[in-house]
Structures are given as C-alpha cells and as structure tokens.
C-alpha positions as CSV (number, residue, x, y, z in Angstrom):
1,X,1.1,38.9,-8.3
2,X,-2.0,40.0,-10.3
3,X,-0.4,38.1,-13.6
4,X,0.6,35.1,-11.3
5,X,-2.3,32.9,-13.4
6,X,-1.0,33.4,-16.3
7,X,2.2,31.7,-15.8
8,X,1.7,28.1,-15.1
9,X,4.7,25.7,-15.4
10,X,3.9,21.9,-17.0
11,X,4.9,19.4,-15.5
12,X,7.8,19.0,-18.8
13,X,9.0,22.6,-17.9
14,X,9.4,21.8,-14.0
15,X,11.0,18.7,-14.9
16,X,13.5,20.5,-17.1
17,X,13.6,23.1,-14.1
18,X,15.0,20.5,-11.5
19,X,17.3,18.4,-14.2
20,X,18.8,21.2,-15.2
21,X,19.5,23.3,-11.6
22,X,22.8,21.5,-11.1
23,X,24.6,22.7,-8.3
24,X,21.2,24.5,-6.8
25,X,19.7,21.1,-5.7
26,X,21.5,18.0,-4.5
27,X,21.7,15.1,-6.3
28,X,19.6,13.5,-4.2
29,X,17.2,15.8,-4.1
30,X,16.8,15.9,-7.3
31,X,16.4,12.2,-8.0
32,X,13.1,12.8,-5.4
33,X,11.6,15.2,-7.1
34,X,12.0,13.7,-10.8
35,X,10.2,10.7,-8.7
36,X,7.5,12.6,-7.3
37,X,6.5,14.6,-11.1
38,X,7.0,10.5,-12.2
39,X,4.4,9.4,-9.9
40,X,1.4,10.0,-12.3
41,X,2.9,7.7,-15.0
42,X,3.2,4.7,-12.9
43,X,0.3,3.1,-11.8
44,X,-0.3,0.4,-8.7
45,X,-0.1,-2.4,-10.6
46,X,3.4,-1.6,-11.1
47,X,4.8,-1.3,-7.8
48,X,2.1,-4.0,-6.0
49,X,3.0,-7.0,-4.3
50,X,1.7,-9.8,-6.5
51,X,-1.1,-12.1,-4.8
52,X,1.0,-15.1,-5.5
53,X,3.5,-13.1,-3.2
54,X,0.7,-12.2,-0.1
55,X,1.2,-13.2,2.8
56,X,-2.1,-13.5,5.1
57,X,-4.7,-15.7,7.2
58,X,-6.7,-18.0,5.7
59,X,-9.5,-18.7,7.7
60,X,-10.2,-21.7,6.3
61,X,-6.8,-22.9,7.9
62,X,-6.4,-24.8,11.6
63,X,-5.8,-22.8,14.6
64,X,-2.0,-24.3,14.8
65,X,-1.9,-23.2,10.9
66,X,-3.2,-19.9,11.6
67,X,-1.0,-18.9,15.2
68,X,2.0,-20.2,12.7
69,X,1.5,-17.6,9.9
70,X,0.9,-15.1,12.9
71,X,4.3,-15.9,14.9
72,X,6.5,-16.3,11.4
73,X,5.0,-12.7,9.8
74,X,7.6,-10.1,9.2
75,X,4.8,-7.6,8.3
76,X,2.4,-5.0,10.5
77,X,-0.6,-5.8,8.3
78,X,-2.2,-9.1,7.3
79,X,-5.0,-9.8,4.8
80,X,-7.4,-12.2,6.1
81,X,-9.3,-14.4,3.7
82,X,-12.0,-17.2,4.0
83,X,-10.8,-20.4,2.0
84,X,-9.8,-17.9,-1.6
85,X,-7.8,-15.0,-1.5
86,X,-10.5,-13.1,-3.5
87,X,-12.7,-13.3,-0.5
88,X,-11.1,-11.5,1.9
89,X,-12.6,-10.3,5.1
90,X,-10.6,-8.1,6.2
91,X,-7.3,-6.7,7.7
92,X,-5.6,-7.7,11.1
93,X,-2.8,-5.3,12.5
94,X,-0.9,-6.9,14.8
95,X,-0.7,-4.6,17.6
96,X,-4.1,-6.3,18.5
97,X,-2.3,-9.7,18.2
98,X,-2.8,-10.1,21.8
99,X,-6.4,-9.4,22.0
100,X,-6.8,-12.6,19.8
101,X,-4.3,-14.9,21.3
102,X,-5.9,-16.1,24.6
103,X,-4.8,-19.2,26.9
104,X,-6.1,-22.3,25.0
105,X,-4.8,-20.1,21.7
106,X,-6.3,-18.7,19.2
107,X,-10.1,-16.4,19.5
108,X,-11.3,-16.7,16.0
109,X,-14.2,-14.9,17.4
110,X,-11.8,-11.9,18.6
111,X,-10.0,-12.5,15.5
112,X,-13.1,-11.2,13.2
113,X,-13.8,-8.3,15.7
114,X,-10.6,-6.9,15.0
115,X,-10.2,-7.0,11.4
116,X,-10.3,-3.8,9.5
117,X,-12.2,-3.5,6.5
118,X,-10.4,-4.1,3.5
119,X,-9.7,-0.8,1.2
120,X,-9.5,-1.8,-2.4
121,X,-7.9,0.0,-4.9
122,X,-8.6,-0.7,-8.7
123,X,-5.1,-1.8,-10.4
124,X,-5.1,1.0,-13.1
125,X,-4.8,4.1,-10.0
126,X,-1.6,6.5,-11.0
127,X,0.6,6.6,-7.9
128,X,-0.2,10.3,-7.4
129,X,-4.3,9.8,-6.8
130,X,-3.3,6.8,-4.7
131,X,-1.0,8.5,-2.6
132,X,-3.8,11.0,-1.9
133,X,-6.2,8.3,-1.3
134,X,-3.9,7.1,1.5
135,X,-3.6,9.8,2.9
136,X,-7.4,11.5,3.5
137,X,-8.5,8.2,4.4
138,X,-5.8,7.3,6.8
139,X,-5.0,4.3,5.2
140,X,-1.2,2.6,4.9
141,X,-2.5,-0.8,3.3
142,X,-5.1,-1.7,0.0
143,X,-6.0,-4.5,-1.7
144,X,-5.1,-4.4,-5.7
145,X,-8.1,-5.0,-7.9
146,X,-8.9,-6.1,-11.1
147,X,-12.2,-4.5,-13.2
148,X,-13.9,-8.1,-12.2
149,X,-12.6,-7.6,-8.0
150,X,-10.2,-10.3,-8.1
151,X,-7.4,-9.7,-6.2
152,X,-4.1,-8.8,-8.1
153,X,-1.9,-8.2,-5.4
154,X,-1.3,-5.6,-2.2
155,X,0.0,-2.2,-2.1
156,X,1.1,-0.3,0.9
157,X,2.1,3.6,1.9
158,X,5.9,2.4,2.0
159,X,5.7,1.1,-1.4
160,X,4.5,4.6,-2.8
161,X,7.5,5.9,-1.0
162,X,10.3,3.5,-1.8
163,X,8.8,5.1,-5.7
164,X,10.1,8.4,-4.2
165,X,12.8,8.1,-1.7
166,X,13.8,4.8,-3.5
167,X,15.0,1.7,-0.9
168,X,14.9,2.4,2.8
C-alpha cells in the first residue's frame, strides 16, 4: 500500500488488461469497458443528433402547428426555438404537457414558464467530460454548439450510453 503511487496503469496497459483477460470477463463485458476507456477519443459531435434531424417547437409556428408537433413527438424533451433554431429559448419536458394544454388549447404563456433553460455544450467536448457534465448538473439533454453558438445538433444522456452499452 505505501508503493501503491507508484504503480499507475495507462489507459493502453488497462486496455491490454481487459482484451486480453479472456475467459475472466464476458464478452460483453468487455466490449463495455473497451467503450468506456474509448469515450475520451470520441467527441459530441460524433454521436449528436444533427440540427437538420431536431425535432422541436418553433414558436414562430400557429397554435394548431405547434399542439401538432407536441401530439406526433416520440421524444421526452423538446427544444423550443423563436422563428431559427439558433435562438432557442429553451427546453419543454413533457410531463408538464398538461400544464400548457388548457381548454381553448394551447397557453403559450404557460408554455414559456415551463421551459428549461437550454444547456449548451461546445461540439469539440470528449464523451468522458460530457458524461460528467451530465451528471453534476443533472442534466439528460444539451444543445451542440459551434465556436460561433450556432447550433450543430442535440445530444442526450442515452446517447453517451448507447456509446457504452451500444443499442438498447
């Protein structure tokens, strides 16, 4: 124990480490950990949804348009945008669906109040550091940036882990 800083294992010995444990770690298990030491060469940009791909709320859109995109999403989080996706307001999670939905339809005024802020995450961000950023800031969802804040794409938690687990 008193030598145990000395010996530090790179991140090339660990890999050989797991690779070459054969019977001592399942397959499958070792696919996720060759993921998890990969996770610091891949960066957001490679695992975003692209922007032409985002689906969202423009507010810019008619209250028919709008209830439409909200009944037809598939997803638990929705950007929300004024007129340009690179101005987007904020982030509507749709367990609070019905606190904007009242009996003439749509509250756009209930709408803003429960938008989240927007997280941004720059474009370059390893996997690793973003993963981390999710997780002390609580966050599941970000907003892929360029260096000029133009919006590249989305990225989520479940994307980070479909990296590591692979398809679920």
């Amino acid at each position: 124990p008193s030598n145990q800083d000395d010996e530090h294992v790179s991140s090339g010995e660990l890999r050989t480490i797991v690779t070459d444990a054969g019977q001592l770690i399942p397959t499958r298990h070792r696919a996720m950990l060759l993921n998890i030491l990969d996770l610091e060469e891949v960066s957001v940009d490679d695992i975003m949804v692209p922007r032409n791909d985002v689906y969202g709320i423009d507010l810019a859109d008619s209250d028919e348009e709008i209830l439409r995109a909200l009944q037809g999403s598939s997803h638990t989080r929705l950007p929300v945008w004024d007129d340009d996706i690179n101005n987007i307001r904020g982030v509507l999670h749709m367990r609070n669906l019905s606190r904007i939905l009242e009996k003439n339809g749509l509250d756009r005024a209930a709408l803003e109040r429960e938008m989240e802020q927007p997280y941004f995450i720059p474009e370059s961000t390893p996997l690793n550091t973003q993963l981390i950023n999710f997780q002390k800031g609580r966050r599941r969802f970000g907003v892929v940036v360029d260096e000029y804040g133009d919006v590249l794409g989305l990225a989520t938690l479940e994307d980070i882990l479909e990296e590591i687990v692979g398809d679920f």
